[in-house]
N, C-alpha and C positions, 0 to 999 in steps of 0.2 A: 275403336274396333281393333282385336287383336289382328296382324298379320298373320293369314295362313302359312305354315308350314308348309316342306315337302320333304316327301316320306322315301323319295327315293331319286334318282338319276334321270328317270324319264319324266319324273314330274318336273324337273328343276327345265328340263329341258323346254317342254311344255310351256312352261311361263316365260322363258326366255324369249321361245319364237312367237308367244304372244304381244309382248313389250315391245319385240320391236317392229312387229305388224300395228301397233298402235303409235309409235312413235311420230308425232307429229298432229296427230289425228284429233287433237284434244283430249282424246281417251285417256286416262290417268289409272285404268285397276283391270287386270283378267286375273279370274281364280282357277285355278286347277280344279274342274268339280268333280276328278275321279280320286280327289286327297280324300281319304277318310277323314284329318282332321278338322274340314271344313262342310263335312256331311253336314248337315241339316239331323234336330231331333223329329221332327217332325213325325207323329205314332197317328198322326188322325188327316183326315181329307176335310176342305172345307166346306161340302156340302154335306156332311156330321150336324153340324150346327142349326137349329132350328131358325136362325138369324145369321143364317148363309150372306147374305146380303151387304152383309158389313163388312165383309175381306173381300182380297181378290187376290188370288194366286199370282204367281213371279208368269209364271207361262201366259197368266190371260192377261196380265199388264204387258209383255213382251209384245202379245199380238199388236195392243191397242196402241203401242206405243209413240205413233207417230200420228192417232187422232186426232184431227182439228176442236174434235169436240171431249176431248181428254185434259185435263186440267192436274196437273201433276204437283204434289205442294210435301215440301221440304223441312219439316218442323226440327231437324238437328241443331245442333251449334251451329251458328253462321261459319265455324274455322273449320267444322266439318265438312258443312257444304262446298265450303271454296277446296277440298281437298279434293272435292272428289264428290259426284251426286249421279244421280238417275237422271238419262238422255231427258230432258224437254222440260226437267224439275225446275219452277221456282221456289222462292224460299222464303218461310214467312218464321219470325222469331214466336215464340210461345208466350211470350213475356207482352209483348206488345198487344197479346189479345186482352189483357189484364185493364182496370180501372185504374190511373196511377194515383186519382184525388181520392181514391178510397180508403178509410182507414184500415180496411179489411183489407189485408195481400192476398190476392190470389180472384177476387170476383172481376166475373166479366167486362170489358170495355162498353162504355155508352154506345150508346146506337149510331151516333157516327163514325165512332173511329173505328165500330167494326166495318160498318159500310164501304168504309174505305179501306181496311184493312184487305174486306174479299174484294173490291172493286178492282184494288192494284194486283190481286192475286189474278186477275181475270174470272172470277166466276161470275157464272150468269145460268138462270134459268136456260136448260137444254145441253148444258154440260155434265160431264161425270168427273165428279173430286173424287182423288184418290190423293191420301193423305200416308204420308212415311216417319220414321226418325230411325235411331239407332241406341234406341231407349224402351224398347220392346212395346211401342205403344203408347207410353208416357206422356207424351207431349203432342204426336198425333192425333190421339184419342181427341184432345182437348176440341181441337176443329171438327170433329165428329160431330160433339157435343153439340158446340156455337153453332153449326150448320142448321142442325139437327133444332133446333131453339129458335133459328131464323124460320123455321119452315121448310127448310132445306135438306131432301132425304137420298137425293142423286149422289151418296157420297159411302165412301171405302175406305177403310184400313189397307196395305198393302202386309198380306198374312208375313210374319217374320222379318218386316222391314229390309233395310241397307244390308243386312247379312243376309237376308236370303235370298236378295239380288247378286250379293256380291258370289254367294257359295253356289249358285246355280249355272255361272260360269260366265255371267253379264258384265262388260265391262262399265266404268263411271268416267263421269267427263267430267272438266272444269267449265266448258261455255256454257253459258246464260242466255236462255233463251226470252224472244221478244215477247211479251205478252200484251196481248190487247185488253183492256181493260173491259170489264165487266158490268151486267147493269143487277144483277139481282136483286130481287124485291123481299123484304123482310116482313113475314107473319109471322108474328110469334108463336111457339107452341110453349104456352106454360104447360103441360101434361109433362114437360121433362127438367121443369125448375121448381126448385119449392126453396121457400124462407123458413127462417129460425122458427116466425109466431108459428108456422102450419106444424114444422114439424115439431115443435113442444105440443102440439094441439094432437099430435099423433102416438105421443109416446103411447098410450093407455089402449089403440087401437088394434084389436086382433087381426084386422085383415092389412095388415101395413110390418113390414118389417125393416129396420133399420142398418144398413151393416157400414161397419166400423173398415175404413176400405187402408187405412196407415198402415205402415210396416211397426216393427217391432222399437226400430231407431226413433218412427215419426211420433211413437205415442211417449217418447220420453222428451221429445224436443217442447222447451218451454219456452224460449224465444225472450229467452235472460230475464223470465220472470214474468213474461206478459199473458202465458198462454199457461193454465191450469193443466194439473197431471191428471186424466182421468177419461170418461166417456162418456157418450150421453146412456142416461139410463135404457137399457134393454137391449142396447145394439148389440149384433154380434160381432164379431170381428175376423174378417176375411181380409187379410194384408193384401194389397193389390199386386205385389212382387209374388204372392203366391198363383198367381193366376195366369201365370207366362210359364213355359219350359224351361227348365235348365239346359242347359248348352250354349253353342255357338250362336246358335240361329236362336232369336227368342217370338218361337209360337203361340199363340194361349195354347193354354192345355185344352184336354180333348173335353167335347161335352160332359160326360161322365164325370169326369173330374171335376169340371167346375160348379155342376148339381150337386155334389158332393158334398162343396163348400157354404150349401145352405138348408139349411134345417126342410126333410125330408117333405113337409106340407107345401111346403114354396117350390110351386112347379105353373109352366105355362099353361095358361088358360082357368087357374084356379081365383081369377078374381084379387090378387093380392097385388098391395104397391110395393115395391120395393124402393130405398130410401138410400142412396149413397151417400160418403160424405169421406173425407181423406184429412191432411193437416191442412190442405186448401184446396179450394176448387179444381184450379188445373189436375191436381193428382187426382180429385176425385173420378176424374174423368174417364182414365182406366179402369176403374171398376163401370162407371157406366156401360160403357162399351162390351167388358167383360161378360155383365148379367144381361143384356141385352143379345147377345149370342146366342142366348138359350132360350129365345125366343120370348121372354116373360115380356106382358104387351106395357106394363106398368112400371118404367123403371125412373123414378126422378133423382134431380142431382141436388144437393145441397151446397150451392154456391159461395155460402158463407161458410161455410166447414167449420171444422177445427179452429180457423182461425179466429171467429166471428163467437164460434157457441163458448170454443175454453178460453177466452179472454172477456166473456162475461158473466161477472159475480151473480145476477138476475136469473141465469140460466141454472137447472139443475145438472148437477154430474156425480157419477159411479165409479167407484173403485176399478181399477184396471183389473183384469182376471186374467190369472196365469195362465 
């Protein structure tokens, strides 16, 4: 995360008598939140969203902050986190929610290692996950997802992640807090996973749309040969990088915008599924979460992704469109 600037004499001032009002405290970050250059872009409120539900503001995590029944989860680099996190945050690596026996990179872990992935994280039915990184959603999305897959829907993005705690004027701490471990109970919801056979079974289907969620990098990445140049037939393609703010702070954009990003018929409540997929899973994730904002009730993820469909010859694929 860049370091904030300061733009003037009283700002430097500012932070100084911050730093050393924390010194000792464990506290390790205060931002100056009257810098303009650590303003937040933020042009939208998050109850815009027809899927309000999936963020929670810097303000309304500040309230909760000290909830017994708040479950606060860390999805940064581990070197991150030790720099520096959100009061009460554990930390859970992105990678580890991963299958490692799979040939596929990037699909989910078996049923126990996620159990025990959220069991050490302390979740439990009657809690509320609020999920962070400093990857505009990247990586937190991902636990959205798995949550979300478990049956598990007590759960939040924190809007604009680590910077928008850090630009709101919140300090981070190094201590690690105790967490009780968890019991939650896993139902599945397949309505938010789908496989290769379903969606080749979908290509051909007017009420179903596909979108290609890779950036511009991910659809040339071949993986030295293993992973074909191309798409799946008819998807469209909404980079998931396009779906965050530019600036400091990374928001999604505003509703408008991300309706935008899909063909004018595909709107909530019209009946339509909508079909993610990235160069793997986890990435897919952010656009889940992304389309899901906008309320649409039908959004599945394609766990095999890219990885899975362009590393096999059996599968059909299309020309990339400029």
């Amino acid at each position: 995360m860049p370091k904030p600037t300061l733009s003037s004499t009283s700002g430097t001032l500012i932070l100084f008598l911050c730093l050393v009002a924390l010194a000792g405290s464990g506290l390790v970050a205060c931002n100056d939140a009257s810098n303009p250059d650590a303003a937040a872009t933020n042009v939208r409120e998050v109850s815009d969203y027809p899927g309000s539900g999936l963020l929670i503001t810097v303000d309304e995590l500040a309230e909760r902050i000290d909830d017994p029944d708040l479950r606060l989860i860390d999805l940064s680099e581990i070197r991150t986190y030790r720099s520096g996190h959100l009061p009460n945050a554990t930390h859970l690596w992105w990678q580890d929610t991963m299958e490692i026996h799979n040939e596929v990179y990037g699909m989910m872990a078996d049923p126990d290692t996620r159990a025990e992935l959220f069991h050490d994280a302390g979740i439990s039915d009657g809690t509320f996950v609020v999920a962070y990184d400093d990857e505009g959603g990247r990586y937190a999305a991902r636990l959205v997802w798995l949550l979300h897959f478990v049956g598990f829907d007590d759960v939040a993005l924190l809007d604009g992640g680590r910077q928008a705690w850090v630009a709101a004027g919140h300090a981070l701490t190094t201590d690690s807090p105790d967490v009780q471990r968890g019991d939650i109970v896993h139902d599945p919801d397949y309505d938010v996973l789908i496989g290769a056979d379903d969606v080749q079974a979908a290509l051909d289907d007017p009420d179903t749309i596909i979108v290609d969620g890779r950036t511009d990098r991910e659809r040339e990445e071949t993986w030295f040969g293993r992973l074909r140049v191309g798409r799946i037939p008819g998807s469209v393609h909404v980079p998931r990088d396009t779906l965050v703010q530019d600036g400091d702070v990374p928001y999604f954009d505003s509703p408008e915008q991300l309706s935008g990003l899909l063909p004018d018929d595909i709107r909530p409540g019209d009946g339509h599924t909508v079909i993610v997929y990235g160069l793997h899973g986890v990435a897919a994730s952010q656009s889940y979460v992304g389309f899901k904002l906008l309320g649409l009730e039908r959004v599945r993820l394609y766990d095999g992704s890219w990885a899975e469909w362009g590393a096999d010859p059996n599968r059909p694929v299309e020309p990339l469109k400029e």
